[in-house]
Each structure stands twice: as C-alpha cells, then as structure tokens.
N, C-alpha and C positions, 0 to 999 in steps of 0.2 A: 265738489270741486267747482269753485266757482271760476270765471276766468273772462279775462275783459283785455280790450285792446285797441288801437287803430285798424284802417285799413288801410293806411299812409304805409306802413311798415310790414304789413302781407296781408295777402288775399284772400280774399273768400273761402275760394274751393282749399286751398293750403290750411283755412284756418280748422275747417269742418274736417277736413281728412284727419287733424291730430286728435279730434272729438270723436270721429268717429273710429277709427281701429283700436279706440278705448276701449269701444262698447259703452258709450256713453248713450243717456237719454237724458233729452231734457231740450231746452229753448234758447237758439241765438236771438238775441235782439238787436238788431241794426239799423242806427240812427246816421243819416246823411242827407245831405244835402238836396239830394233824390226823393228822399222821404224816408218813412218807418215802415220795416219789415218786419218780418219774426220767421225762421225755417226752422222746426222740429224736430229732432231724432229719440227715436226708441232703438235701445239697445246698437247703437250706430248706426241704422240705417235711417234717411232722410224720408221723410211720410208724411210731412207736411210746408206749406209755407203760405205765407200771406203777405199784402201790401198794404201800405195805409192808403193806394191809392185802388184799393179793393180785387186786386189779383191776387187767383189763391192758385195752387197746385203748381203743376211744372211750371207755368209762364211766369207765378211767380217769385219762384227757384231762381228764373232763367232773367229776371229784371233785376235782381238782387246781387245776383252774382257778378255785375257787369259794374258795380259800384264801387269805384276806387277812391272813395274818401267818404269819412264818417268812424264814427265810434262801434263797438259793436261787445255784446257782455250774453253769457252763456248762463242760462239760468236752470242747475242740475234739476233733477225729475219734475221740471215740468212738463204738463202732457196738452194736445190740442182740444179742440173741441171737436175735429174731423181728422179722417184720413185722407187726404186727397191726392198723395203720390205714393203709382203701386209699379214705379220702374226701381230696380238695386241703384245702388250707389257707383258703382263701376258703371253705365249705361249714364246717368244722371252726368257724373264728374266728366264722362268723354264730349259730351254737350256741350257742357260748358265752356271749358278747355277751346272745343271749335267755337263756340261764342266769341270767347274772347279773342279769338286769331284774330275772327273777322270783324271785330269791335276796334282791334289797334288801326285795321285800313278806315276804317266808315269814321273815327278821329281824327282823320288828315284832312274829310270835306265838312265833317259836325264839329265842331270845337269845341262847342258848348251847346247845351237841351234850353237854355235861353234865347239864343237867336232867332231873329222874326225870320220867316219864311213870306217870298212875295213869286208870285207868277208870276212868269216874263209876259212885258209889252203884248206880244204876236205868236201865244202859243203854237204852233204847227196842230190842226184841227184832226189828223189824222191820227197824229200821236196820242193826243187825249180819248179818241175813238177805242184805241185798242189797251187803253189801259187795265190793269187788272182789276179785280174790285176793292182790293185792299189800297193800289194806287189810286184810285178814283174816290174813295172814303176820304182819302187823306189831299187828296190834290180840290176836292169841292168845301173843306176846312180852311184849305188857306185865302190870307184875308188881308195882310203884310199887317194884322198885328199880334196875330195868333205866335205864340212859340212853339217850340219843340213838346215843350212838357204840356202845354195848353192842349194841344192837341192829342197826345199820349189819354192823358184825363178825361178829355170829350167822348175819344172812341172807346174808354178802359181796353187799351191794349198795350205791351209793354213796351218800355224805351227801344230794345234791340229791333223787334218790327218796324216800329214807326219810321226809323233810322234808314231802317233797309229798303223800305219806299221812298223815304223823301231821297236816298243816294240814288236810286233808278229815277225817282221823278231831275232830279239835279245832271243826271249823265242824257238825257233825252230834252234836255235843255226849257222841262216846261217849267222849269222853279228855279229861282235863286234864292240867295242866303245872304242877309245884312250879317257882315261880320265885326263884332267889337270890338 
C-alpha cells in the first residue's frame, strides 16, 4: 500500500494514526520546507525517526511533526537501520498533540524559522546571569544574522526547543525579531 500526500491538507500525527491501526510497517518520508525526515513503523508502532538535519529518536519525531507544509509518501515494509524509539504510540501521539497546542501560541511571536534574531541595545545583566543553559546556548548564537533555523543546525537541536528559548529569551526582553 503505497500512499502519498500533502501536509497542506492533514497532519502528521492524523496521517501516521491511518498507518498505523493498520498495522502497517514501513517508512514515511517527508519532504518540506524544514527539510527531510523519514519516521518508521513496524507493525504500527512508530520505533524510529530521523532528520536530514541529523536528529534521530523522539526529538526527531517531535521536529517532524510540527511541520505543516511539504509532501510526504509512505514506503510499505521498509525497515530502519536502528531502533531508537521504545515509547507506544498513545504516549508518543499525546506529545505531540501538546506540541502542537504550544506550537499554534509560539506562531503568534515566530512567524517564520527564517527571521534574524538581534539582542536588544541594553540587555538587563541580570537577566542574562540567570539564564538557563539551553537559553544561554542560544542567546551567545545570536549575531542579528543568524536565523531561526541557522541556529536550530548550529546546536542540532529541534525547531520546537529552539522556539521555546528564543519565546522566553523575546518575553524577558533580551532579543528581538526582524519581522518580514
């Protein structure tokens, strides 16, 4: 059963869920704008996934799924080279699901994974003191020509973190965002 499609016209987790209470095995491959993925199933349950931007296992399950636009084509009993996710499918899909909630707000101050990120003028010294390390990874990255996705690539970590730093680094006012 081969099967191929947008993800203009449905989502990720919607499209895996019709693959998987099949009991299907084999390999999504999904082409967007974001880049090239691929997540695995055996026998319907999801056990593996990759990125062309070299995240494998849950995180990147959890960057793939966040991708609403690109093609995407299911290639029956293909199998991975690894197994790298050992959570069920019910546990995985609820993730994502909360992913996505929090992906519709963090779209109101991200617009786009291309926007330069610039530090403000007159950071507050004390703010940046008590950053976290994942905000301080990403806040000593920006440069005002780095993007979104530049920076995702630098750290290999996925778009939904990076997001979720730079929205804390943007609400504690040490960053802004050139908008298009």
């Amino acid at each position: 059963m081969s099967f191929q499609g947008s993800l203009d016209k449905m989502k990720l987790p919607e499209i895996i869920q019709l693959v998987a209470v099949a009991g299907k095995t084999g390999k999504f491959s999904i082409d967007s704008i974001y880049g090239k993925g691929d997540i695995y199933l055996f026998q319907g349950e999801i056990i593996h996934a990759e990125t062309s931007g070299a995240l494998k296992g849950e995180n990147a399950l959890y960057s793939i799924a966040i991708w609403e636009q690109g093609d995407f084509l299911f290639h029956p009993d293909a199998q991975p080279q690894e197994h790298s996710i050992k959570k069920n499918n019910t546990a995985l899909l609820m993730e994502i699901a909360k992913r996505l909630d929090e992906w519709k707000i963090l779209k109101r101050y991200i617009r786009s994974l291309s926007m330069v990120i610039n530090k403000t003028s007159d950071p507050n010294k004390l703010r940046i003191k008590n950053l976290s390390k994942g905000e301080l990874q990403i806040y000593s990255l920006i440069d005002g020509e780095k993007n979104i996705t530049d920076i995702a690539n630098e750290l290999g970590m996925e778009i939904f973190s990076i997001c979720k730093y730079i929205f804390g680094l943007l609400t504690m006012k040490l960053i802004n965002i050139e908008y298009e």
